[in-house]
N, C-alpha and C positions, 0 to 999 in steps of 0.2 A: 504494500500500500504506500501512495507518495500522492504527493504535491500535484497537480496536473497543472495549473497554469498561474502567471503572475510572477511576485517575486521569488516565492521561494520555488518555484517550477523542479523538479523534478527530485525535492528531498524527500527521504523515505522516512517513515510515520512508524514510532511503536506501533503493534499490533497484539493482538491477544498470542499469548505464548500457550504451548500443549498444557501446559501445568495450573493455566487458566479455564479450563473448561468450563467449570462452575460458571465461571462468569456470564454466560449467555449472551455476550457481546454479537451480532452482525455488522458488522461495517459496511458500509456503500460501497461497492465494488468501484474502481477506479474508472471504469466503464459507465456507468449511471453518475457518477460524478460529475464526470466531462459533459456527459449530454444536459445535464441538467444545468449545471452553468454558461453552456450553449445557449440556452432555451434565456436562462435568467442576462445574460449579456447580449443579447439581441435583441434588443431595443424594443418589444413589445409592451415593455412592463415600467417602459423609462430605467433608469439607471439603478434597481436595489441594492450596488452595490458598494458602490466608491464614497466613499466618507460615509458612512451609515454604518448606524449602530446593529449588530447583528445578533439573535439569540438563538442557541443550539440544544433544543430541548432532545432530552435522551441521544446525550452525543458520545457516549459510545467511546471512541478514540479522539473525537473531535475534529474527525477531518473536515468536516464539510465548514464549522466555522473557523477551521484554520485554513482552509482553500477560501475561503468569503475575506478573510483578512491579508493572505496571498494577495489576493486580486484587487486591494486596495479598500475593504471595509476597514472606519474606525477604529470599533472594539466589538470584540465577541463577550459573550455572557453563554459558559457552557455549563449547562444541566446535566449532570446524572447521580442518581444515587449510589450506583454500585460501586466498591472501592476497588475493585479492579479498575474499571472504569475512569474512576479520579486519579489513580496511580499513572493510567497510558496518558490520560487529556495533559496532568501537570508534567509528563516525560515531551510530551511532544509541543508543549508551549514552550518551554526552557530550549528543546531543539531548535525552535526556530526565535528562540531568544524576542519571546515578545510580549514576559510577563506582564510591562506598563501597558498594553495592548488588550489583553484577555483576563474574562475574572472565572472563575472555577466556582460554583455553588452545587454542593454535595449535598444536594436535598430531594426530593422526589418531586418530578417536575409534575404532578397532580398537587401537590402543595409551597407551589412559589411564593417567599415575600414578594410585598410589593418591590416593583422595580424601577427602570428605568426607559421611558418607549423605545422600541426597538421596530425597527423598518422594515428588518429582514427576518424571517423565522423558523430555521428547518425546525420540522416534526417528524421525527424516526420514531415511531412507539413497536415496544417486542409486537411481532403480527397477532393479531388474532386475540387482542385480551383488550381491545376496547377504552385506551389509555390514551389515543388520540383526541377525541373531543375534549376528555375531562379535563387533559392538559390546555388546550387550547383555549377554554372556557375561563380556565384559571388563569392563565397568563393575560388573558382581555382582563378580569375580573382586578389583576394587581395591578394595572397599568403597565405591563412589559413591550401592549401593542398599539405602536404609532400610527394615526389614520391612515387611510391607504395602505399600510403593510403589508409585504408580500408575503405566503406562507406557502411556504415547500413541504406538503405533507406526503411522504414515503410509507407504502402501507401491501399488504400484499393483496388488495383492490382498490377498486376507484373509490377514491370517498367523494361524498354529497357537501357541499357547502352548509355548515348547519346557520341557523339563523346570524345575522351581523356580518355575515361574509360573502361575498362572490366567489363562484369557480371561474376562474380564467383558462383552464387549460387543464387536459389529464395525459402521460403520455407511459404508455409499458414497456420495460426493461424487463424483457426472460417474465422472472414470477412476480416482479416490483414495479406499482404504482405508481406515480407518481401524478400528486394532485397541488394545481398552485390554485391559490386564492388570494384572496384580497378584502382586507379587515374595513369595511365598511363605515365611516368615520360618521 
């Protein structure tokens, strides 16, 4: 797993090691990565990414909002509670040396403090356990999401835009969804 574009282009990212299984981690294949920051830097959506604050709910390794701050986002704000999880995110923010850049909250992203608006939003929730909405509901509910906000919801179906949001767009990678929306202001 690495970098696909921007500044840090082609460094390689901790990943879950064998001795990790427990951890339940899936990372974004470096493949659905690339397409999907294709899709988000092609001007459809105007610019989600360059100087804006980005949130990375269930981020896993933290690629996706360490590839959004590659590519010229702010700051990332990455969510997860599992300490494997926190262990890879803080190895591969110190890798790309950009702690004043990223903040790490090791809390269950169905229970976010309040925060700070955020424009960008990957949503990677485990498939199949229905942690997407609540997350997303909760992050509206703290103030995490800036009007207009785009959200990159990764799921292994299409999700529906539930109330306060538009779907902009759904595109399939193999067994992965990928659904963008837009936070309703």
């Amino acid at each position: 797993m690495r970098i696909i574009g921007g500044t840090y282009r082609g460094t390689a990212l901790a990943a879950v090691g064998k001795g990790d299984a427990g951890a339940h981690l899936r990372p974004t294949t470096d493949r659905v990565r690339e397409s999907l920051f294709n899709v988000l830097q092609g001007g459809r959506f105007g610019d989600p990414i360059n100087d804006m604050r980005v949130l990375d709910l269930f981020a896993g390794t933290g690629a996706l909002g360490l590839e959004a701050l590659s590519r010229g986002a702010a700051h990332v704000t990455l969510v997860d509670s599992g300490r494997v999880a926190q262990k890879l995110i803080r190895e591969n923010v110190a890798k790309l040396r950009r702690q004043d850049d990223a903040t790490v909250l090791g809390v269950d992203a169905v229970k976010l403090p309040q925060g700070e608006a955020c424009q960008l939003v990957f949503l990677d929730p485990p498939y199949g356990q229905a942690l997407g909405g609540k997350a997303l509901a909760t992050a509206k509910a703290a103030g995490w999401l800036a009007p207009d906000a785009v959200i990159v919801w990764e799921e292994s179906n299409p999700q529906i835009a539930p109330p306060g949001f538009t779907g902009l767009d759904q595109r399939r990678y193999g067994d992965t969804w990928v659904s963008f929306l837009c936070h309703d202001a």
